[in-house]
Structure formats: C-alpha cells, structure tokens
C-alpha positions as CSV (number, residue, x, y, z in Angstrom):
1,X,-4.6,-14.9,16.0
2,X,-4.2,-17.7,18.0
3,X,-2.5,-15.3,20.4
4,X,-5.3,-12.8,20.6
5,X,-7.4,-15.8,21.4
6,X,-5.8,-17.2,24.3
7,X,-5.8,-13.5,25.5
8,X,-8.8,-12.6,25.2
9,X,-12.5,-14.6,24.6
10,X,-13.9,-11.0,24.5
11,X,-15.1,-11.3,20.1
12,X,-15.4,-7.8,19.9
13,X,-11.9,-7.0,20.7
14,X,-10.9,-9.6,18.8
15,X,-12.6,-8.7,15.1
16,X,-11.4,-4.8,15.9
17,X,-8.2,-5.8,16.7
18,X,-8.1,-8.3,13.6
19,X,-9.1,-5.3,11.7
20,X,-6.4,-3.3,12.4
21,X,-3.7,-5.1,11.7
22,X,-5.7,-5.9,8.4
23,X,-6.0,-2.2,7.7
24,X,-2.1,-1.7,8.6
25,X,-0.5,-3.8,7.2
26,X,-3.1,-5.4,4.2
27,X,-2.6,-8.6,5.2
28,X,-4.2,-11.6,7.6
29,X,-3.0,-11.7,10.8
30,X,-1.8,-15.2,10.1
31,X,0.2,-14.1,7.5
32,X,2.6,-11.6,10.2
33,X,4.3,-12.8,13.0
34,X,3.7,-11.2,16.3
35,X,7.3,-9.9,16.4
36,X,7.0,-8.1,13.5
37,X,3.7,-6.2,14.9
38,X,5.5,-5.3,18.1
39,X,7.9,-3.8,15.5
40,X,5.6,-1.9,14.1
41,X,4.2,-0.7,17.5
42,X,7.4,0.0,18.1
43,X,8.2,2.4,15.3
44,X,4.7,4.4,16.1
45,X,6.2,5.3,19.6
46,X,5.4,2.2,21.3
47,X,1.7,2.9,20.9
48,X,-1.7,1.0,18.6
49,X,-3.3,4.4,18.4
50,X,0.1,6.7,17.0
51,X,0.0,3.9,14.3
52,X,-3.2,4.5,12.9
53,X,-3.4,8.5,13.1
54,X,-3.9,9.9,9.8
55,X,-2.8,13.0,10.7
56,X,0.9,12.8,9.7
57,X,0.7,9.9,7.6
58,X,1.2,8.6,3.7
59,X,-2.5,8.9,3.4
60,X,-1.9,12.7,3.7
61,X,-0.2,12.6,0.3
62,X,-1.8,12.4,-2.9
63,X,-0.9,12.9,-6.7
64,X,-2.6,15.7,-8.3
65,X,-3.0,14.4,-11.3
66,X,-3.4,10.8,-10.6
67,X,-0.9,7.7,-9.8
68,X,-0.7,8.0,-14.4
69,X,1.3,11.4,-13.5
70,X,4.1,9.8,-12.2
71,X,5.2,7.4,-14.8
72,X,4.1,10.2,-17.3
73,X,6.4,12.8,-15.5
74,X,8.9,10.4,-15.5
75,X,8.7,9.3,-19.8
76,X,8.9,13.3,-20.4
77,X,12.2,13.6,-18.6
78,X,13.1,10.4,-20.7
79,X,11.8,11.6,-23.9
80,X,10.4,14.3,-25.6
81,X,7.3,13.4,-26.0
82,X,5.6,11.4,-23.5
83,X,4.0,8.9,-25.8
84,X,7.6,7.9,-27.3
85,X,8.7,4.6,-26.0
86,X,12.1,3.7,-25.5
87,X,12.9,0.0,-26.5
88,X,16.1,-1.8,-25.3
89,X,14.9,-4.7,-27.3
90,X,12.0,-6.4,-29.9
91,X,8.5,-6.4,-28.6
92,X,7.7,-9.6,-27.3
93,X,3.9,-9.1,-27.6
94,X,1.2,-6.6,-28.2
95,X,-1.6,-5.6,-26.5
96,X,-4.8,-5.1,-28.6
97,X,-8.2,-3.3,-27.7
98,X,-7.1,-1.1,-24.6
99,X,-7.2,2.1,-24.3
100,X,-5.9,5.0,-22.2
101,X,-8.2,6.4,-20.3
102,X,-7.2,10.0,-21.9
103,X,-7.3,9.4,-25.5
C-alpha cells in the first residue's frame, strides 16, 4: 500500500485497486508482497484485467449438490453407507446438539 501511495495521491484508484487485490487474493494488501502480485500478473498474461475475468475461471465451477457432496461422495467410496464412520482410534470428544442440515 505504501507503494500505491507514493504512486499515486489519486484515492479512487487507490481503494479500486486496494479492492482488487482484496478480491484476488482474500487478503490485505499489507499482508502480500509486491513481488508476489507481479507474480500473479504475471501468470494472467502479464495483465490486471485477464486476472479478474470470470469467464474461464474457478468461479465457473460449482458442486451440484453442494460443497457436503464431496466429502459425502468420497465416505461412499470408503464405505457402504455414507453415514458409517471409519475410526483409526477412540473418540476424543463428542459433539452434542448439531445437526445435519439433511436429517
């Protein structure tokens, strides 16, 4: 950020540009060092706006069924029943009063 400032007094620029990086990379822009932005410029082409087209990107992708699908598909290739839990040890602790959002 410091950076940005000495670049640039223009505010406007600076909260979009603040923005982006917080968008891209969910973090402050203190917590990222410059070379590792340029990096990521770098790996879009060399350019701010191919990094933050949609078309193209991770955002594309969704689970069908929810992020729960996964780990589900996952315990029936495991098990046979997805509600079977395999142990490799003695419970340490229980968890009372939640429930799945499906029961």
């Amino acid at each position: 950020l410091e950076w940005l400032r000495e670049q640039t007094r223009d505010e406007e620029a600076i909260v979009n540009y603040t923005g982006l990086v917080r968008t891209l990379t969910a973090t402050e822009m203190h917590e990222i060092s410059f070379l590792f932005w340029l990096w990521l410029v770098f790996c879009a082409g060399g350019s701010i706006h191919e990094l933050d087209a949609t078309q193209g990107g991770a955002q594309e992708w969704t689970l069908s069924e929810g992020a729960a699908s996964l780990p589900r598909s996952l315990a029936l290739e495991c098990s046979e029943s997805a509600d079977a839990t395999l142990l490799r040890g003695e419970a340490v602790r229980t968890i009372q009063g939640w429930k799945d959002e499906n029961s």
